[in-house]
N, C-alpha and C positions, 0 to 999 in steps of 0.2 A: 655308807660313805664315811671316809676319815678324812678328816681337819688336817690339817698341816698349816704351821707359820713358819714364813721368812720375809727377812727384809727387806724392805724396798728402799732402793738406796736415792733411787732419783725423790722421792716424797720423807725420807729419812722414817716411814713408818713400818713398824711389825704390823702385817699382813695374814690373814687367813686363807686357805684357799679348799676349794673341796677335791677332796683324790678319788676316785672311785679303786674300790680294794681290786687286787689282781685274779682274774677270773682263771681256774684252773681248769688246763687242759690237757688232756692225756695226749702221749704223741701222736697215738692210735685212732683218736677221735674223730669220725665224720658223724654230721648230722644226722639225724635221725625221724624218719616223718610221726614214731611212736611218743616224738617226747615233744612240749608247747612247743606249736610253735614261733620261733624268732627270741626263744631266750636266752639268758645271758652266755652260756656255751657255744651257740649256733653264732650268736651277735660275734664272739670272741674268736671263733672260726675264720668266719669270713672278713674281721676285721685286721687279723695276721695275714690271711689267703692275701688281700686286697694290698695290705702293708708290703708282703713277700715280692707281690709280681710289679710295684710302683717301684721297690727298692734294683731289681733285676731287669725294666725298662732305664733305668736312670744309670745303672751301671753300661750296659749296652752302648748309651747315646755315650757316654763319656770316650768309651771305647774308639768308637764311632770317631768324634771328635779328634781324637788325639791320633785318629789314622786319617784323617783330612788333613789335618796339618800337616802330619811327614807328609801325604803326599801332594803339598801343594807347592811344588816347584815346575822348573819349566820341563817341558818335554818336546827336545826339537822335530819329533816324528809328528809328521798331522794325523797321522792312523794313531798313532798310540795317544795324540793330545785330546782329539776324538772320544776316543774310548773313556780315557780318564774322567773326564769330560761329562759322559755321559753314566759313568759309574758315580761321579759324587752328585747328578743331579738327582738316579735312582735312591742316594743313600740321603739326600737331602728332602725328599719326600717320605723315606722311610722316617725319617725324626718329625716331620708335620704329621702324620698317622700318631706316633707315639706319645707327643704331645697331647695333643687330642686326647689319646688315650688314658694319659694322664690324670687331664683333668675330669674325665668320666671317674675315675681310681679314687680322685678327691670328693666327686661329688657323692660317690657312693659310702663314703668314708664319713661324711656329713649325716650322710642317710641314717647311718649307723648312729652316730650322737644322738639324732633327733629321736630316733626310735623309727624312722617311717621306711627305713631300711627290709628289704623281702615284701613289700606289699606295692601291687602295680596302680601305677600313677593314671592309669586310665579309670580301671573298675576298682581299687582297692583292696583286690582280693589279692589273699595270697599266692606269692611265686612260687614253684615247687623247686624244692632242694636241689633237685638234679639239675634245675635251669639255671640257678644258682651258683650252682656247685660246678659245672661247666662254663660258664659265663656271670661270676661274682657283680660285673658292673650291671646287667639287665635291669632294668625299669618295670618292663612289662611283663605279663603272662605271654606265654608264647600261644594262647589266642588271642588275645588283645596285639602283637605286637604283629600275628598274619592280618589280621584285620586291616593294621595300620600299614604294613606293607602294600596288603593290595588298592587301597586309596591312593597310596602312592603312585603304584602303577599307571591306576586308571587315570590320576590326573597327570601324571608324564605324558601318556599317549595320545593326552589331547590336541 
């Protein structure tokens, strides 16, 4: 880690802070089950992967946004106000999804800082890359998480 000072203007004090140096990454680079795992490489993977798809949900909703506004005017046709209607309530559940999804993006993103990032929160064992690497937010082993689904099930059907 390196030091870095600057100043703080609200306390009028010079300030230290710790940086962690910039992890190199080839463009090429997927993880790899032959190398530790969860180190600084794989950490810096999925910390970009995670940064990448939070930065491209948030572009989306903006998108998103600023095509509800044009199209929130009146529409004298009741089929087309209808429709309208029912497309911004489909696209107004599509940003509660994405939200959401978001903050799984953050939480996994924490994960990463703590270090408890790639290991499942049920058994602690490690995730496997591919589960990972197809689904960066996962928690669990994808036996630990059939597990928990099928719990799921059983108590819904009660």
């Amino acid at each position: 880690m390196t030091m870095t000072e600057h100043w703080d203007a609200a306390s009028g004090e010079l300030e230290e802070s710790c940086m962690k140096p910039e992890v190199f990454l080839p463009e090429d680079y997927r993880p790899a089950e032959d190398e530790p795992f969860m180190n600084e490489r794989q950490l810096e993977y999925f910390r970009r992967k995670l940064l990448a798809w939070k930065a491209e949900i948030l572009e989306e909703s903006k998108h998103t946004l600023e095509e509800l506004q044009q199209s929130a005017r009146a529409v004298p046709d009741m089929a087309d106000r209808a429709s309208e209607e029912t497309d911004r309530a489909i696209e107004l559940r599509t940003r509660d999804r994405q939200r959401k999804l978001i903050a799984k993006i953050d939480a996994a993103l924490r994960r990463i800082e703590t270090g408890e990032y790639g290991y499942c929160v049920v058994t602690g064992e490690p995730i496997s890359l591919k589960r990972l690497d197809a689904r960066p937010i996962a928690t669990m082993t994808l036996e630990a998480q059939e597990r928990h689904e099928r719990r799921e099930k059983v108590h819904r059907d009660d």
